[in-house]
C-alpha positions as CSV (number, residue, x, y, z in Angstrom):
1,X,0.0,0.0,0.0
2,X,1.4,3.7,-0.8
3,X,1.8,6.2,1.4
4,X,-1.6,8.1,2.2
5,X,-2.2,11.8,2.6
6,X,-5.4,12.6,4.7
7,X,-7.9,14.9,2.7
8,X,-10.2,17.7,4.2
9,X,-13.1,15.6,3.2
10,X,-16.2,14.4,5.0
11,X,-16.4,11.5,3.1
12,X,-12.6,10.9,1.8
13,X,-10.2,9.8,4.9
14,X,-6.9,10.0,2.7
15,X,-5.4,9.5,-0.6
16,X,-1.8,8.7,-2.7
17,X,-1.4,9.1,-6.0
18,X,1.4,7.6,-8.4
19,X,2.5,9.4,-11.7
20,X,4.8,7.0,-12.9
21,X,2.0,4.2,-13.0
22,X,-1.2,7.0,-13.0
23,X,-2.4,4.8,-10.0
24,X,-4.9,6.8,-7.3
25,X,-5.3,5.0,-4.2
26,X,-8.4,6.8,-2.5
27,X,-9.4,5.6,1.5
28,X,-12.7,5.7,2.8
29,X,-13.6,7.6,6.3
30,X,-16.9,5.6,7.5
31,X,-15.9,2.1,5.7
32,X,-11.8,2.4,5.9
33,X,-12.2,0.3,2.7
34,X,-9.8,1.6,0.1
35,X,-9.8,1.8,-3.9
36,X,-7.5,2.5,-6.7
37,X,-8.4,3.8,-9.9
38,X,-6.1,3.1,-13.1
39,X,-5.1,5.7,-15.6
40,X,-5.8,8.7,-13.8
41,X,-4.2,11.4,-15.2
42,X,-2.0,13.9,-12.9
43,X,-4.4,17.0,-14.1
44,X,-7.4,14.8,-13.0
45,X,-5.6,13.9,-9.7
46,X,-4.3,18.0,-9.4
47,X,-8.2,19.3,-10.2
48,X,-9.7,16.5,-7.2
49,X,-7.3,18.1,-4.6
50,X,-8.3,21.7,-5.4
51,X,-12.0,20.3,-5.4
52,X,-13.9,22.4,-2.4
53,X,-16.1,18.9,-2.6
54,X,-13.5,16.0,-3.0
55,X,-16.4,13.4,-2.5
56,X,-18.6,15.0,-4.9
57,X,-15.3,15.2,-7.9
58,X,-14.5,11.5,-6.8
59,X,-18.2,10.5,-7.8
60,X,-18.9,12.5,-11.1
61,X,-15.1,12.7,-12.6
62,X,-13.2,10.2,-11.7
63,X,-15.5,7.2,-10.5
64,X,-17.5,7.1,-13.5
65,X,-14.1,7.9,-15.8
66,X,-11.9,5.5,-14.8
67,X,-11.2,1.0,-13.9
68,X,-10.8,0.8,-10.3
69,X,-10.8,-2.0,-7.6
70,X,-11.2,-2.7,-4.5
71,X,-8.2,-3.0,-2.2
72,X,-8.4,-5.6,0.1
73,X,-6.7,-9.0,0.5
74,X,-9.3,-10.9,2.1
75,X,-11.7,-10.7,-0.6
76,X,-11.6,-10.8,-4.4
77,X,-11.3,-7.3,-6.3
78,X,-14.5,-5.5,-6.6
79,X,-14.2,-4.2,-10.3
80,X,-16.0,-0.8,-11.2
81,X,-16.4,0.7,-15.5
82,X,-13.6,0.1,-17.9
83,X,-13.7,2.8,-20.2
């Protein structure tokens, strides 16, 4: 697991985010469970931590944008859109 920044965020507890492999690891607050979304450009990443709602930039630019999966190693990955 990357290292995680915590976010001013109701909803979002912390995030990391990776450049070289456009990996963006996002952790939860209420469920602790964390995702990470592929192909995530560094713009995208720049533009969701200068968003005054980081929940509400998570859900309609990034969440519906890009693959992600769960992160968790006793279950298998949950897999979200591949677009």
């Amino acid at each position: 697991m990357p290292n995680m920044i915590t976010v001013d965020s109701t909803n979002i507890e912390s995030v990391s985010y990776d450049p070289a492999s456009l990996k963006f690891h996002v952790r939860f607050l209420e469920s602790g469970k964390t995702y990470v979304f592929f192909g995530v450009e560094e713009e995208r990443f720049q533009k969701f931590m200068q968003a005054d709602s980081k929940g509400e930039y998570l859900n309609n630019e990034i969440k519906t944008h890009y693959r992600y999966e769960k992160v968790d190693p006793d279950s298998a990955p949950k897999r979200g859109i591949d677009t």
